[in-house]
C-alpha positions in Angstrom: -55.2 -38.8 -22.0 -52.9 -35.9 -23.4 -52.1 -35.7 -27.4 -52.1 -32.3 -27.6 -49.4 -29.6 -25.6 -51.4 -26.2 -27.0 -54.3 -25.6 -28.4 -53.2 -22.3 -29.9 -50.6 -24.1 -32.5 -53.1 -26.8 -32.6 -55.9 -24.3 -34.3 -53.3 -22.7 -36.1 -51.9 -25.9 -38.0 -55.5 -26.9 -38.6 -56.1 -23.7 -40.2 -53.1 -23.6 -42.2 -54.3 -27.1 -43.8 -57.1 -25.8 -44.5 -55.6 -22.6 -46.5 -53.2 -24.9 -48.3 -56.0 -27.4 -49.5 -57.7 -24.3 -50.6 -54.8 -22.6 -52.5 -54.0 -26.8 -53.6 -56.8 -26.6 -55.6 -58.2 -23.6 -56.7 -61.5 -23.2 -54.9 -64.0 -20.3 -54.3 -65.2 -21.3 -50.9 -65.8 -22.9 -47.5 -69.1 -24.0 -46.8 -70.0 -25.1 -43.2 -73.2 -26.2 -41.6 -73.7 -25.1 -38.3 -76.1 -26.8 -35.4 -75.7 -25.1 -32.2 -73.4 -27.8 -31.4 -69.5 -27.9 -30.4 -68.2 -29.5 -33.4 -69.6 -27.1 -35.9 -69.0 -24.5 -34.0 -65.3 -25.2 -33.7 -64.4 -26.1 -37.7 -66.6 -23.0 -38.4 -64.3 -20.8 -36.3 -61.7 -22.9 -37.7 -62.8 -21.8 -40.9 -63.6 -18.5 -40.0 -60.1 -17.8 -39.2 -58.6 -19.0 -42.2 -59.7 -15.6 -43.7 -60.8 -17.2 -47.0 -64.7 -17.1 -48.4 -66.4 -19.1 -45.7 -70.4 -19.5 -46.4 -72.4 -20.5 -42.8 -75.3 -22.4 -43.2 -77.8 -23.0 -40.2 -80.4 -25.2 -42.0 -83.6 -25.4 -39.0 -85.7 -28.7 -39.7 -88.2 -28.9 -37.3 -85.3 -28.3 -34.9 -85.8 -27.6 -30.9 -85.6 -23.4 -30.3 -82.9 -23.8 -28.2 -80.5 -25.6 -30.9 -82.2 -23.1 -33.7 -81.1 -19.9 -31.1 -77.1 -21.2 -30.3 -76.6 -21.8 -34.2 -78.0 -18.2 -35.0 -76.2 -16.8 -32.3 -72.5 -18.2 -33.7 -73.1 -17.8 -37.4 -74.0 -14.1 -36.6 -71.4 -13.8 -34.1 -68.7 -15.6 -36.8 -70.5 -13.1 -39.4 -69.8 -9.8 -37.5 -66.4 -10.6 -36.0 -64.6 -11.8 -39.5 -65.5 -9.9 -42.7 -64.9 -12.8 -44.8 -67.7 -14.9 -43.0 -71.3 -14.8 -44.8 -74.5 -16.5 -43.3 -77.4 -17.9 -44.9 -80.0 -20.0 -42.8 -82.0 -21.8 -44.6 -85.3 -23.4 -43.3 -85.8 -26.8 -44.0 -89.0 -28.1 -42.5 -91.3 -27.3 -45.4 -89.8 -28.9 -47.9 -88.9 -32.2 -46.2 -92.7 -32.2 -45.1 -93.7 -32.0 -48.9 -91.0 -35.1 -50.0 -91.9 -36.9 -46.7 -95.7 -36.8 -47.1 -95.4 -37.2 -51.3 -93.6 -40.6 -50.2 -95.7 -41.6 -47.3 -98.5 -41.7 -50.6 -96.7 -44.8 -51.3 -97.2 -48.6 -49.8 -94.7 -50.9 -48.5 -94.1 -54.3 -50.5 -96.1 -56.9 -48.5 -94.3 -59.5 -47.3 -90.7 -57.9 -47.1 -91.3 -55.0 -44.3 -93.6 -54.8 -41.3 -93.8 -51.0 -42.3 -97.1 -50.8 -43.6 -95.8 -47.2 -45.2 -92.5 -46.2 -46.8 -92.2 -43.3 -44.1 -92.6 -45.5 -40.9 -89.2 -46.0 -39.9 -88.0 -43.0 -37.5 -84.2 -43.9 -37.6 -84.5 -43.7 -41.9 -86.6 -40.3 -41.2 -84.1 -38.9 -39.0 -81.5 -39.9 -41.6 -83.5 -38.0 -44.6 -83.0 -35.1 -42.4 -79.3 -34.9 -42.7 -79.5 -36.2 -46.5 -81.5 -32.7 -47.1 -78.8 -30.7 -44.9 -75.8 -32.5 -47.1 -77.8 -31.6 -50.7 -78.2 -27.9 -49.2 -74.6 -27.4 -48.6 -73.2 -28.7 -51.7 -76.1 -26.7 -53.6 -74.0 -24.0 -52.0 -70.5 -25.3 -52.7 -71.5 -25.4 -56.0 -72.3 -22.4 -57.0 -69.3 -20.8 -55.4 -66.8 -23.5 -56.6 -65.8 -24.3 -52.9 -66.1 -27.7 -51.2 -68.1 -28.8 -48.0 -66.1 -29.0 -44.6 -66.8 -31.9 -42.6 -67.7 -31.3 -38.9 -67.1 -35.4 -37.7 -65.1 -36.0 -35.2 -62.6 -39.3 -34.6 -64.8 -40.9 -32.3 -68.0 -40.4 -34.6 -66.1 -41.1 -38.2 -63.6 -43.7 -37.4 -64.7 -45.1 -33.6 -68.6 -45.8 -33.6 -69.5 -44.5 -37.3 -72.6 -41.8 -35.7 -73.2 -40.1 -38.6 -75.1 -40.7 -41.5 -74.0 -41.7 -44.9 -74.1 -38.9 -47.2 -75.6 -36.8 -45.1 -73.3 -35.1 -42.3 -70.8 -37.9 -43.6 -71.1 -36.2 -46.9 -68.0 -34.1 -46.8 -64.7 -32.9 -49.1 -62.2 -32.6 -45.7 -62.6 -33.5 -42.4 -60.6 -30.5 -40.3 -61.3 -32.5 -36.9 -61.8 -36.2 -37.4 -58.6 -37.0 -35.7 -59.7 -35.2 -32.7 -61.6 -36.8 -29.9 -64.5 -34.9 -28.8 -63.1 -34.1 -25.3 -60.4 -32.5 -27.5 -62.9 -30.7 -29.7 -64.0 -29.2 -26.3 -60.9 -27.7 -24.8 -60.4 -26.6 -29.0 -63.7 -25.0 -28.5 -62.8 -23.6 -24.8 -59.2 -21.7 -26.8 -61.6 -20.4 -29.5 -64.0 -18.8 -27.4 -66.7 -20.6 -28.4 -70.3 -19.6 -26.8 -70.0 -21.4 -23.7 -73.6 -22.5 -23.8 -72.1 -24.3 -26.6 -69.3 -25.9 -24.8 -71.7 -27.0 -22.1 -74.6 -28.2 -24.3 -74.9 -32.2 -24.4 -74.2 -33.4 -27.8 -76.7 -34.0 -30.0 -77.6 -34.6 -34.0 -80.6 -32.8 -33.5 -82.4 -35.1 -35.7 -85.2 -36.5 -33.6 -88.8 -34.2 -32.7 -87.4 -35.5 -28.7 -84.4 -34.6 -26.7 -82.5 -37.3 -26.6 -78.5 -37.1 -26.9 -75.9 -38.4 -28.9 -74.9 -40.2 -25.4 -77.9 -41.4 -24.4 -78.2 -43.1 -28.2 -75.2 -45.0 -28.0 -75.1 -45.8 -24.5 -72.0 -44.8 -23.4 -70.3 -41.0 -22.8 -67.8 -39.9 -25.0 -65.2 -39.9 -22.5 -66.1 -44.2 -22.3 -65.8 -44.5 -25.5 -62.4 -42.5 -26.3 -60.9 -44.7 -23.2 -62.2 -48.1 -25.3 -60.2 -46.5 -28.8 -57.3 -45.6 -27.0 -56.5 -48.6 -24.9 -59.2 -51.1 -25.5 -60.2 -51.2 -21.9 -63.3 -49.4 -20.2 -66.8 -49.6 -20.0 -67.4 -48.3 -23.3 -65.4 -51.4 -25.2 -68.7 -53.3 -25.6 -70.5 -50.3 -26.8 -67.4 -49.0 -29.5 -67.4 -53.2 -30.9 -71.2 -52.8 -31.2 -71.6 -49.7 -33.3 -68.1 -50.2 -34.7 -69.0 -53.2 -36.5 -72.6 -52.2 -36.9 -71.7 -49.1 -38.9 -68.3 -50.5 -40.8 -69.8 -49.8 -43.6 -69.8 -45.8 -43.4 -66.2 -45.8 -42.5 -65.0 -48.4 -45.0 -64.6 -47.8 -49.3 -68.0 -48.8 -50.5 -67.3 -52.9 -52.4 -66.5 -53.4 -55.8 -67.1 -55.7 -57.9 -63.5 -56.6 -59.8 -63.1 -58.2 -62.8 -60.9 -61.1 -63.2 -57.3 -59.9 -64.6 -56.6 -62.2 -67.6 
């Protein structure tokens, strides 16, 4: 599959929407969490090289050292190479302990949940995780009148829905969503990304284990971009799946409408 003839005007189209949204409408800032992984890495170069106040955020949360070490490493590397780049990491782990454990005081309704606590369910933990990352950034954002730059890309937003809703889905522009993540790598590869990022598996880095982004839904990446492109592939049954699953992350949230007279 080839969309894209050169990476070098693709990165510097994407960066000239960005500065035109900017100018658009008035704003102080670009704020962009970073996780040691290829997406973030890429929109915060992106970002980076728009040479407009960009704000880094790595936000650890009980995250693996390895993950903690590769977002450090960019945000510091983005930090030193463009003057226009600042870095804040901020530590997470403390203070979604104290809400998690202030909940977990809590019982479950009988009768309407096997959870016998209202902290029981991993997948919602993991979820509170990115929740706490999306109310961080935008804490930023707001105090520098800037916006929040999404890091999703088209298989994750509009293919399988892997993100979670307002959290990393929590966004004001989404520089990459119309870029498949084997395009988000060769992006990555013209950028000059940190190739242990390029060569890291994916993952949300949400979970105390080490699983992947792959091994979670069960098919690669490459699968699944194969099943939106043509519909054919192993990954088809796997993109229905979480497609339908998840439709409504990537869908307008329902309204009620009243009845025109």
């Amino acid at each position: 599959m080839t969309r894209i003839d050169s990476y070098e005007d693709l990165a510097d189209k994407i960066v000239g929407w960005i500065k035109d949204y900017y100018w658009d409408n008035d704003l102080g800032g670009l704020v962009v969490g970073v996780s040691g992984g290829i997406d973030s890495a890429v929109v915060s170069t992106l970002c980076a090289r728009t040479g407009l106040p960009t704000y880094i955020l790595t936000m650890p949360l009980d995250s693996k050292k390895e993950n903690t070490e590769l977002s450090n490493a960019h945000a510091e590397f983005l930090k030193n190479k463009y003057p226009n780049v600042v870095h804040y990491d901020v530590d997470l782990s403390e203070p979604y302990h104290k809400l998690i454990s202030t909940i977990g005081l809590k019982t479950a309704p009988s009768g309407y949940t096997t959870n016998t606590t209202l902290i029981t369910d991993n997948l919602t933990n993991a979820n509170t995780k990115s929740r706490m990352r999306m109310v961080t950034l935008y804490q930023i954002a707001g105090v520098v009148s800037g916006i929040v730059v999404g890091t999703g890309n088209k298989v994750e937003d509009y293919g399988v829905g892997f993100y979670t809703k307002y959290g990393d889905g929590g966004v004001d522009i989404a520089p990459i969503a119309d870029l498949y993540k084997t395009e988000v790598w060769e992006l990555g590869e013209y950028l000059e990304v940190d190739q242990r990022i390029v060569d890291a598996d994916p993952t949300d880095g949400l979970w105390d284990d080490s699983r992947t982004d792959e091994s979670q839904l069960g098919a690669s990446y490459e699968q699944l971009e194969q099943a939106m492109e043509t519909g054919e592939g192993p990954g088809v049954a796997v993109l229905k799946k979480f497609n339908t699953q998840n439709k409504h992350k990537m869908e307008p949230i329902p309204t009620f409408k009243l009845e025109k007279v």
